[in-house]
N, CA, C and O atoms as CSV, one atom per row, in Angstrom:
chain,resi,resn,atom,element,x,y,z
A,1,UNK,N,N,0.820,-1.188,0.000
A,1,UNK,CA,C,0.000,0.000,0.000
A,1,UNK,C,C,0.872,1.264,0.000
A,1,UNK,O,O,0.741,2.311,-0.633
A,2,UNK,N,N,1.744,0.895,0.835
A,2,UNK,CA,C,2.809,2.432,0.385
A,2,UNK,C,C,3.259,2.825,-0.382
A,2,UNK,O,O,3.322,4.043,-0.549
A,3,UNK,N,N,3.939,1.662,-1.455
A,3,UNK,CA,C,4.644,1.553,-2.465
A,3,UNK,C,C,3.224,2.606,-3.276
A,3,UNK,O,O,3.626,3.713,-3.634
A,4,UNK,N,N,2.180,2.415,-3.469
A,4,UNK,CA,C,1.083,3.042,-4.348
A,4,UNK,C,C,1.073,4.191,-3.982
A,4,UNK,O,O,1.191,5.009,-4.894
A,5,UNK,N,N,0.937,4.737,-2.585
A,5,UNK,CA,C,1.282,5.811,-2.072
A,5,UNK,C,C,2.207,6.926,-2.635
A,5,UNK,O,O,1.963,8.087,-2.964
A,6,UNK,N,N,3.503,6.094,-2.636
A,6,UNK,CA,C,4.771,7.050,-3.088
A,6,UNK,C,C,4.534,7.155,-4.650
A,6,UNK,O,O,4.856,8.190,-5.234
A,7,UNK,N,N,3.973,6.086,-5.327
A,7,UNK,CA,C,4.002,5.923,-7.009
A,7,UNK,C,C,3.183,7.571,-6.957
A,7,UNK,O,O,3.743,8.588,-7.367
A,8,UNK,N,N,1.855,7.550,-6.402
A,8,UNK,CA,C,0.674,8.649,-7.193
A,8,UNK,C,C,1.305,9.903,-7.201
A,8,UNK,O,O,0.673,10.668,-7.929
A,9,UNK,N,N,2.269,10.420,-6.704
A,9,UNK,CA,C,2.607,12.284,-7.328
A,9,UNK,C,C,3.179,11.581,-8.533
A,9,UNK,O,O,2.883,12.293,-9.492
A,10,UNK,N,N,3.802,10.612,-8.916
A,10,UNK,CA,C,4.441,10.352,-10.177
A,10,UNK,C,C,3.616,10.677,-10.825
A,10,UNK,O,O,3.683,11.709,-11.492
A,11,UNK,N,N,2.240,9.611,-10.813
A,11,UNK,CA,C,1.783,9.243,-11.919
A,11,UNK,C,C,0.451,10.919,-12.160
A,11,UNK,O,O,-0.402,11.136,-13.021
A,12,UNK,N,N,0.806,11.563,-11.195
A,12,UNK,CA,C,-0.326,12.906,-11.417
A,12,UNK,C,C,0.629,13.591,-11.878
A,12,UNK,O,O,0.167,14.371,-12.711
A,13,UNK,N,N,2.051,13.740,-11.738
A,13,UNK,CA,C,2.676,14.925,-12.342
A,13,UNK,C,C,2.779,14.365,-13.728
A,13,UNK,O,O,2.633,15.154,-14.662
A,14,UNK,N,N,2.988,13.239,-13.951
A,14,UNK,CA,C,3.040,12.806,-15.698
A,14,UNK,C,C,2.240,12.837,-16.535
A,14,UNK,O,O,2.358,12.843,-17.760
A,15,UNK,N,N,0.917,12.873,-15.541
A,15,UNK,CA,C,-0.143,13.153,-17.055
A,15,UNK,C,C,-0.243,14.350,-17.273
A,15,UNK,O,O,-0.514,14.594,-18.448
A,16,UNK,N,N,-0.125,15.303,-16.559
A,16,UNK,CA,C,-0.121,16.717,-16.359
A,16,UNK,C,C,1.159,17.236,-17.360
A,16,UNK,O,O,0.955,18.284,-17.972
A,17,UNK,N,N,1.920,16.838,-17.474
A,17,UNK,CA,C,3.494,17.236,-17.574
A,17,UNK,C,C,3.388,17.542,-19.367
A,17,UNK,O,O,2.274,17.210,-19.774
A,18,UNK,N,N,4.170,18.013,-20.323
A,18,UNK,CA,C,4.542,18.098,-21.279
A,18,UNK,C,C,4.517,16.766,-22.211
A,18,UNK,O,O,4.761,15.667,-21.712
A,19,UNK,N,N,4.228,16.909,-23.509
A,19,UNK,CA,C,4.784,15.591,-23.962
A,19,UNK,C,C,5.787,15.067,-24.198
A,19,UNK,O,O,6.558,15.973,-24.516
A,20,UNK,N,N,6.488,13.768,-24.265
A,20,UNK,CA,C,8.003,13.745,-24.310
A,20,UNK,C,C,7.459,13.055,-25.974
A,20,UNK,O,O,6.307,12.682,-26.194
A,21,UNK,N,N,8.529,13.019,-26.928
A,21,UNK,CA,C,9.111,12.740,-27.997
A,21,UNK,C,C,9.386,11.267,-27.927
A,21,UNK,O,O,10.471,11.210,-27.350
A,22,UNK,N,N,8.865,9.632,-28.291
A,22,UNK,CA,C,9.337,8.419,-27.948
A,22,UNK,C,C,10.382,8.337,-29.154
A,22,UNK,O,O,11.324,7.553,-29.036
A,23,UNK,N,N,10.264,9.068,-30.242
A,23,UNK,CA,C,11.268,8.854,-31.601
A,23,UNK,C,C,10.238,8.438,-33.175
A,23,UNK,O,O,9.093,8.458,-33.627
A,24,UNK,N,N,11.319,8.168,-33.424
A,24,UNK,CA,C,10.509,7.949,-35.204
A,24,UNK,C,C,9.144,6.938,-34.868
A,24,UNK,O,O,9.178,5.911,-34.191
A,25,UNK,N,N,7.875,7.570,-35.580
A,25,UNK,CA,C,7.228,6.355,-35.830
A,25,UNK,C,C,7.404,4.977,-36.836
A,25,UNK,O,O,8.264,4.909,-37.715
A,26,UNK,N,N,6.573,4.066,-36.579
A,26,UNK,CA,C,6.942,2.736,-37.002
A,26,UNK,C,C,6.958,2.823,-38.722
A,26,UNK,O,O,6.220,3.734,-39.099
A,27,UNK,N,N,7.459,2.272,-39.568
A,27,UNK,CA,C,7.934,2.494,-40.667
A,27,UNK,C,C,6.505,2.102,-41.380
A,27,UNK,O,O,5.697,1.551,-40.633
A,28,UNK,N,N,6.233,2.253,-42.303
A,28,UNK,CA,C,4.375,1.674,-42.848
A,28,UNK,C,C,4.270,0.308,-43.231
A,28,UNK,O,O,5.223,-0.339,-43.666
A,29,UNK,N,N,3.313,-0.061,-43.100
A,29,UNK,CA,C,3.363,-1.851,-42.621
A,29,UNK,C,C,3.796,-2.891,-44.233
A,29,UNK,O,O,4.162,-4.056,-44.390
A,30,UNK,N,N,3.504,-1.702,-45.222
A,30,UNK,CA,C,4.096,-2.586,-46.429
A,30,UNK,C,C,5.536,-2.167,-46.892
A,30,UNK,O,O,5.949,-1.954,-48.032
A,31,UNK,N,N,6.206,-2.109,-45.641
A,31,UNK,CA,C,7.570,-1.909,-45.804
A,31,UNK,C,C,8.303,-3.275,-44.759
A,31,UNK,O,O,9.500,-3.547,-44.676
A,32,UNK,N,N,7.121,-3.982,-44.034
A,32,UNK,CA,C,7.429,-4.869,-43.276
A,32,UNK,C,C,7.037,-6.289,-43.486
A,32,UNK,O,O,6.869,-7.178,-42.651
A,33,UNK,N,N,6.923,-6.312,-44.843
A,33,UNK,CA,C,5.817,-7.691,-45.331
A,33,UNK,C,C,6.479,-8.280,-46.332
A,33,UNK,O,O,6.515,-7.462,-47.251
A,34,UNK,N,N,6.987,-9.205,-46.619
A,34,UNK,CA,C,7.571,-9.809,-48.070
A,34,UNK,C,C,6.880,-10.882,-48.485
A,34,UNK,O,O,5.955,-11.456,-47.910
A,35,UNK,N,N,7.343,-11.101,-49.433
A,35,UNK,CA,C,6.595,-11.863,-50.620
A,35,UNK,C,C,6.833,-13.352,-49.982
A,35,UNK,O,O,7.911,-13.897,-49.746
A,36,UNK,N,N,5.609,-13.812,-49.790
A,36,UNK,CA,C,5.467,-15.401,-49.529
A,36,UNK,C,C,6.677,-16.491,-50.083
A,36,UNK,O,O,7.008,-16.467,-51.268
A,37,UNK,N,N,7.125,-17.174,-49.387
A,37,UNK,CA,C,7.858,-18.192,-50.177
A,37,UNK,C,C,7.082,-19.335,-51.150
A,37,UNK,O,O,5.920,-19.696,-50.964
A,38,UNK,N,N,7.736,-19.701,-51.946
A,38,UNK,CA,C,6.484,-20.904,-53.091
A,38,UNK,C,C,6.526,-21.875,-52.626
A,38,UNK,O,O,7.580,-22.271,-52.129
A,39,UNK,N,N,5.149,-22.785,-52.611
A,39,UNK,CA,C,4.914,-24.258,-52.533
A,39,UNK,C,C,5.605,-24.707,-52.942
A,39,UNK,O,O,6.032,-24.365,-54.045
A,40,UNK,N,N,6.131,-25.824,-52.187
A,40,UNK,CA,C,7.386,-26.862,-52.895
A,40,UNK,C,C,6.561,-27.344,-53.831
A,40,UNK,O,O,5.331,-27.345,-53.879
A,41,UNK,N,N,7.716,-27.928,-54.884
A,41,UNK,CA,C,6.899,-28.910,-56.026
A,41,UNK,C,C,6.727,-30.537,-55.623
A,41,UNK,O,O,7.410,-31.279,-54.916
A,42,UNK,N,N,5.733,-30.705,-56.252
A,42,UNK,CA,C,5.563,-31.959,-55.537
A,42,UNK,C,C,6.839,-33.453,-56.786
A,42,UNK,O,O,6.569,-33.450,-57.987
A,43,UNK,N,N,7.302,-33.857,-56.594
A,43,UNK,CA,C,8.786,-34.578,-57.216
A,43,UNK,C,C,8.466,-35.530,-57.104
A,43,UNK,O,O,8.267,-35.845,-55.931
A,44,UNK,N,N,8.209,-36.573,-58.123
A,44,UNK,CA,C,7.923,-37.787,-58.141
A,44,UNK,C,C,9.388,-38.862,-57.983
A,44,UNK,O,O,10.401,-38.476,-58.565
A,45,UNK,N,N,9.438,-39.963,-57.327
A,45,UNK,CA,C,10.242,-40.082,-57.680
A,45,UNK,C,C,10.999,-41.103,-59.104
A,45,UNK,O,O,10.381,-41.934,-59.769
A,46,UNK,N,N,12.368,-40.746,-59.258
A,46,UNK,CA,C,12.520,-41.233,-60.716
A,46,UNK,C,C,12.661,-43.014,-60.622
A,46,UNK,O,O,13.269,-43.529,-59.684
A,47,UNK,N,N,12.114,-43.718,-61.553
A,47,UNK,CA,C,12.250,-45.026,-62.012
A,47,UNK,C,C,13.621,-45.798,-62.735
A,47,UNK,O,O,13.796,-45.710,-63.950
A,48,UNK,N,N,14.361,-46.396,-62.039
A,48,UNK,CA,C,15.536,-46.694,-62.715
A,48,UNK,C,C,15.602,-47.704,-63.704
A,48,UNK,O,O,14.574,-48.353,-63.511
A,49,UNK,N,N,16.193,-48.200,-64.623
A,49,UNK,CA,C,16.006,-49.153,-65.816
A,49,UNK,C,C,16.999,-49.384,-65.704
A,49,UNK,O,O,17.968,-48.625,-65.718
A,50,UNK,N,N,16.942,-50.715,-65.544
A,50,UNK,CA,C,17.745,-51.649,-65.461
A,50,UNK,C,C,18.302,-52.155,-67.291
A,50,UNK,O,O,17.733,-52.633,-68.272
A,51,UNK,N,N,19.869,-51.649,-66.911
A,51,UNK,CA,C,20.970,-51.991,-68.170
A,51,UNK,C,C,21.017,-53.128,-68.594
A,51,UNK,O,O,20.378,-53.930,-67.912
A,52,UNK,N,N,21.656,-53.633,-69.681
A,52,UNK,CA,C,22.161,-54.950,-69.861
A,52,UNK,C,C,23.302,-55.408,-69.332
A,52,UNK,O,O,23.499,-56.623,-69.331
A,53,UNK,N,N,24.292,-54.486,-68.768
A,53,UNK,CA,C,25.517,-54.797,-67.867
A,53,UNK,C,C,25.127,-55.056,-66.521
A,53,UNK,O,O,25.961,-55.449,-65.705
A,54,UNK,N,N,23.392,-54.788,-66.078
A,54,UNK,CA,C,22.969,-54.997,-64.708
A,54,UNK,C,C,23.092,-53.611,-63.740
A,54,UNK,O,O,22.550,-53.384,-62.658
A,55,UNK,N,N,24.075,-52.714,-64.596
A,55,UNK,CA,C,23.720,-51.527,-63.754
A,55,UNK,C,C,22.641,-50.795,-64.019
A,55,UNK,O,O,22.070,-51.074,-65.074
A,56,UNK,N,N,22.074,-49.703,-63.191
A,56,UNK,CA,C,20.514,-48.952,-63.112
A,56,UNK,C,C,21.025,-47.858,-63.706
A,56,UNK,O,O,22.131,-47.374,-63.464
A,57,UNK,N,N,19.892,-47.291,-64.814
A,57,UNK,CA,C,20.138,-45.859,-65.068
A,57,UNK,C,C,19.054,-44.561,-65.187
A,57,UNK,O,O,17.881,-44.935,-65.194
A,58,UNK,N,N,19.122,-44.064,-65.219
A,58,UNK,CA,C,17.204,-43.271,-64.859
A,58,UNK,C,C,17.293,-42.364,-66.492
A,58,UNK,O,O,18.239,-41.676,-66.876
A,59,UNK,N,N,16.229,-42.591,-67.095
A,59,UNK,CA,C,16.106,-42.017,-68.276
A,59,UNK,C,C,16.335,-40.221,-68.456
A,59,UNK,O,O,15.566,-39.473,-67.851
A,60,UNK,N,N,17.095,-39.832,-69.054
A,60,UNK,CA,C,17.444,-38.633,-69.207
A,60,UNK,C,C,16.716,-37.629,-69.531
A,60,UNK,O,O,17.384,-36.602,-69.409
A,61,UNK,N,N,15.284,-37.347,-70.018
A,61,UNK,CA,C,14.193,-36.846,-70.338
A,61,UNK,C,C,13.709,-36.449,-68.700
A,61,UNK,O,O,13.692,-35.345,-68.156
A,62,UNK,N,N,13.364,-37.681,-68.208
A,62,UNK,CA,C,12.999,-37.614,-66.305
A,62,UNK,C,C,13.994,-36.955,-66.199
A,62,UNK,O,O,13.908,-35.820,-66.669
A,63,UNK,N,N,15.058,-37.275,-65.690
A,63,UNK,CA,C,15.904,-36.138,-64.702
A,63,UNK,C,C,15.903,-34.976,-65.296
A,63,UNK,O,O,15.879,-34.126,-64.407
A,64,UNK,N,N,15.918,-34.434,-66.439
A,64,UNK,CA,C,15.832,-33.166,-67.151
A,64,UNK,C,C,14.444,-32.258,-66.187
A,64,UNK,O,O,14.390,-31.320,-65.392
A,65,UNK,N,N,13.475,-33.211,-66.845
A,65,UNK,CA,C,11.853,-32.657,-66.422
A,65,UNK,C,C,12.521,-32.468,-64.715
A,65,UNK,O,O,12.775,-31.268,-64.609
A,66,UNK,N,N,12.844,-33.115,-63.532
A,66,UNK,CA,C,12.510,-32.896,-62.692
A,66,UNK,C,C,13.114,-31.871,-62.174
A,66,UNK,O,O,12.753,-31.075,-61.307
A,67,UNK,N,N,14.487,-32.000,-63.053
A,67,UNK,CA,C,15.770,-30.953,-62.509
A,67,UNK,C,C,14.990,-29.422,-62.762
A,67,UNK,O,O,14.732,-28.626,-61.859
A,68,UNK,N,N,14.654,-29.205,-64.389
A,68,UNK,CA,C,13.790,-28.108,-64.369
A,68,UNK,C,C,12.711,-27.792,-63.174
A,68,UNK,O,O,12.826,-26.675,-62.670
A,69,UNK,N,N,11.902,-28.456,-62.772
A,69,UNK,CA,C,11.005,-28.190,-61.982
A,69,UNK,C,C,11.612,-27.772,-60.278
A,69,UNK,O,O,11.138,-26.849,-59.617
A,70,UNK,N,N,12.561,-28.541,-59.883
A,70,UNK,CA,C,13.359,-28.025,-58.838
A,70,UNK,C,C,13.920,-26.499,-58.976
A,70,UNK,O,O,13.584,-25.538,-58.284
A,71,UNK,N,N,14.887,-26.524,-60.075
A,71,UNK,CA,C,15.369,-24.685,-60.558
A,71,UNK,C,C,14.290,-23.979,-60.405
A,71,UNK,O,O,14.347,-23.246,-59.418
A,72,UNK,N,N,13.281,-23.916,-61.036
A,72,UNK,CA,C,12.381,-23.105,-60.961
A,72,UNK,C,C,12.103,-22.462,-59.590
A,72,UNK,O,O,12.290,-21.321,-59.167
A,73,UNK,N,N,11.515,-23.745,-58.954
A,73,UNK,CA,C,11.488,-23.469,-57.245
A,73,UNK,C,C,12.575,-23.229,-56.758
A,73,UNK,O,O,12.239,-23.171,-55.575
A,74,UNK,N,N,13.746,-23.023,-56.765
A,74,UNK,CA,C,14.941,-22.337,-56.400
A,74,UNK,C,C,15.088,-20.935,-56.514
A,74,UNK,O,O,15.627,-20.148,-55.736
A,75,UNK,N,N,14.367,-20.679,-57.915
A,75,UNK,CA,C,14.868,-19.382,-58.510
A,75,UNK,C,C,13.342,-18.381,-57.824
A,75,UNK,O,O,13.072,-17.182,-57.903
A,76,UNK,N,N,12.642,-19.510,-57.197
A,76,UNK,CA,C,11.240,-18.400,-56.678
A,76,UNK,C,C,11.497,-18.077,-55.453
A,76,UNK,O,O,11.032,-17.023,-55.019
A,77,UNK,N,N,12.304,-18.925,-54.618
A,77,UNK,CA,C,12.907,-19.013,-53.288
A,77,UNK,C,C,13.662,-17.612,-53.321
A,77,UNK,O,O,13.354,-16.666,-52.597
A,78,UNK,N,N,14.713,-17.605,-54.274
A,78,UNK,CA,C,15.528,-16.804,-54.248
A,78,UNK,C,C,15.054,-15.109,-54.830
A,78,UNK,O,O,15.673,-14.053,-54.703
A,79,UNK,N,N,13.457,-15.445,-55.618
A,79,UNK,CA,C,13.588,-14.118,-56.071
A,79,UNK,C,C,12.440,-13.525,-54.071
A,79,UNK,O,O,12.642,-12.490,-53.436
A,80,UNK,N,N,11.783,-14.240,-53.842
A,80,UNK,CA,C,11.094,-13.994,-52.161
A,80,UNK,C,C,12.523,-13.323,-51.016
A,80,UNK,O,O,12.517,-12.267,-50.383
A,81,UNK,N,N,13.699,-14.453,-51.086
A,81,UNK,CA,C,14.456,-13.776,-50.715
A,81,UNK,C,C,14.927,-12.171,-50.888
A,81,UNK,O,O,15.156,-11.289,-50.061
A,82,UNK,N,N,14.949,-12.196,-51.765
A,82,UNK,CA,C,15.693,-10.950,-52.299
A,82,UNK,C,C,14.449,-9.528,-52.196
A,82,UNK,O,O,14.791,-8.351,-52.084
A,83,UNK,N,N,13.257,-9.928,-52.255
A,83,UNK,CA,C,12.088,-9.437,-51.636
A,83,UNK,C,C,11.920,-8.514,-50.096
A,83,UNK,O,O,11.459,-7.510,-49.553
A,84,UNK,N,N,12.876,-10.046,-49.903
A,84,UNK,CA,C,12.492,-9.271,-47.867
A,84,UNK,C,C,13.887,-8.509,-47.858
A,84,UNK,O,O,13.981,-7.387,-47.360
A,85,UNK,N,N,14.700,-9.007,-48.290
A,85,UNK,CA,C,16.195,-7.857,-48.651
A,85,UNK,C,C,15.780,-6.904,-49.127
A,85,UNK,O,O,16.188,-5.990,-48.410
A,86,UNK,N,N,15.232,-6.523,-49.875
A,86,UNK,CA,C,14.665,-4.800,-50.320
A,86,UNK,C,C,13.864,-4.443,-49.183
A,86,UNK,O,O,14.356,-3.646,-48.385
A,87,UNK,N,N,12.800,-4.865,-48.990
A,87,UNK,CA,C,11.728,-4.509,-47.156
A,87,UNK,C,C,12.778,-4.534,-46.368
A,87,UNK,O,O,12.376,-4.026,-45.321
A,88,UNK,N,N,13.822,-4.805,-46.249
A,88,UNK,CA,C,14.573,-4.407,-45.023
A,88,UNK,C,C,15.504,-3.270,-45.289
A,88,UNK,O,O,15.595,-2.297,-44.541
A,89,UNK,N,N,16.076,-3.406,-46.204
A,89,UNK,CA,C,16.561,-2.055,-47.256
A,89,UNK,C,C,15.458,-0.569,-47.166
A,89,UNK,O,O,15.862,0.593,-47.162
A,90,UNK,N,N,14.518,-0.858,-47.123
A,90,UNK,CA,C,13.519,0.297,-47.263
A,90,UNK,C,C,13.559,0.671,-45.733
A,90,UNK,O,O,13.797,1.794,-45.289
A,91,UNK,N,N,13.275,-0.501,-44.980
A,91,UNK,CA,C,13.205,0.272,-43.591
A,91,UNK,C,C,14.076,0.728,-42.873
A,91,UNK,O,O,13.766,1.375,-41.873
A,92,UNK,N,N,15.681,0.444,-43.292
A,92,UNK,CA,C,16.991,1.055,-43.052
A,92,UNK,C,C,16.891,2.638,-43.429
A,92,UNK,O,O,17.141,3.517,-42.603
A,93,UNK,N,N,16.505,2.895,-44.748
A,93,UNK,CA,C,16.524,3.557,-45.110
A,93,UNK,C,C,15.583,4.857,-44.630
A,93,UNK,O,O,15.931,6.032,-44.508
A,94,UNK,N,N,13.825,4.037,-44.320
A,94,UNK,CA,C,13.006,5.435,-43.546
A,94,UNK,C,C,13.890,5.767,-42.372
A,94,UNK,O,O,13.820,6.951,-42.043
A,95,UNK,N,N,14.973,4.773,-41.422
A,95,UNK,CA,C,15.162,5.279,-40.558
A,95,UNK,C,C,15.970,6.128,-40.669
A,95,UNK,O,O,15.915,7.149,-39.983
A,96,UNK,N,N,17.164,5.847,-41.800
A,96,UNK,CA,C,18.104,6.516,-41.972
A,96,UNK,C,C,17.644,8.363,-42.265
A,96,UNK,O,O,18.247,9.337,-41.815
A,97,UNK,N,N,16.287,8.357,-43.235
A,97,UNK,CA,C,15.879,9.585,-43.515
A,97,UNK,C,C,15.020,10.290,-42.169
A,97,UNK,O,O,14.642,11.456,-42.282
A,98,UNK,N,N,14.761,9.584,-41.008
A,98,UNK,CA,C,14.588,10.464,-40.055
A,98,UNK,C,C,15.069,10.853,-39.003
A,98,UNK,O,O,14.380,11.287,-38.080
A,99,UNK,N,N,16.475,10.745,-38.976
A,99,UNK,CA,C,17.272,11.045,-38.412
A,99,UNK,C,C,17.927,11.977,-38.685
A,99,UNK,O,O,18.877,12.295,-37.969
């Protein structure tokens, strides 16, 4: 009960008091949002064919098709990345300009 005691001139001289300055406001919210990462692809997996020497080899058409379909999703990964690298770039930057 005392402790509340001693708090209340605080808390009456502070609402009373001047405003203080907390600093820059928060940067605008589509400077804080990046671009979704992509659904993985769904990758079947490849079928091996069996050689006449007995070793396995997976038809070259398949690994082509799948390899493409992986890059792709690499290159969407990487362009999302590079997404939130600019949104963070931008908000360096409001801060930098209000200072």
């Amino acid at each position: 009960m005392l402790r509340i005691l001693a708090l209340t001139p605080l808390m009456i001289c502070s609402a009373c008091g001047p405003q203080i300055d907390v600093g820059t406001p928060p940067p605008p919210d589509s400077y804080l949002t990046c671009e979704a990462l992509p659904p993985a692809p769904s990758v079947s997996r490849l079928q091996a064919i069996p050689m006449p020497d007995g070793m396995l080899a997976y038809p070259k058409a398949d690994v082509d098709a799948r390899d493409a379909e992986i890059a792709r999703f690499i290159v969407s990964i990487r362009g999302a990345w590079f997404d939130c690298s600019n949104q963070l770039e931008r908000v360096s930057d409001y801060y930098d300009a209000t200072e």
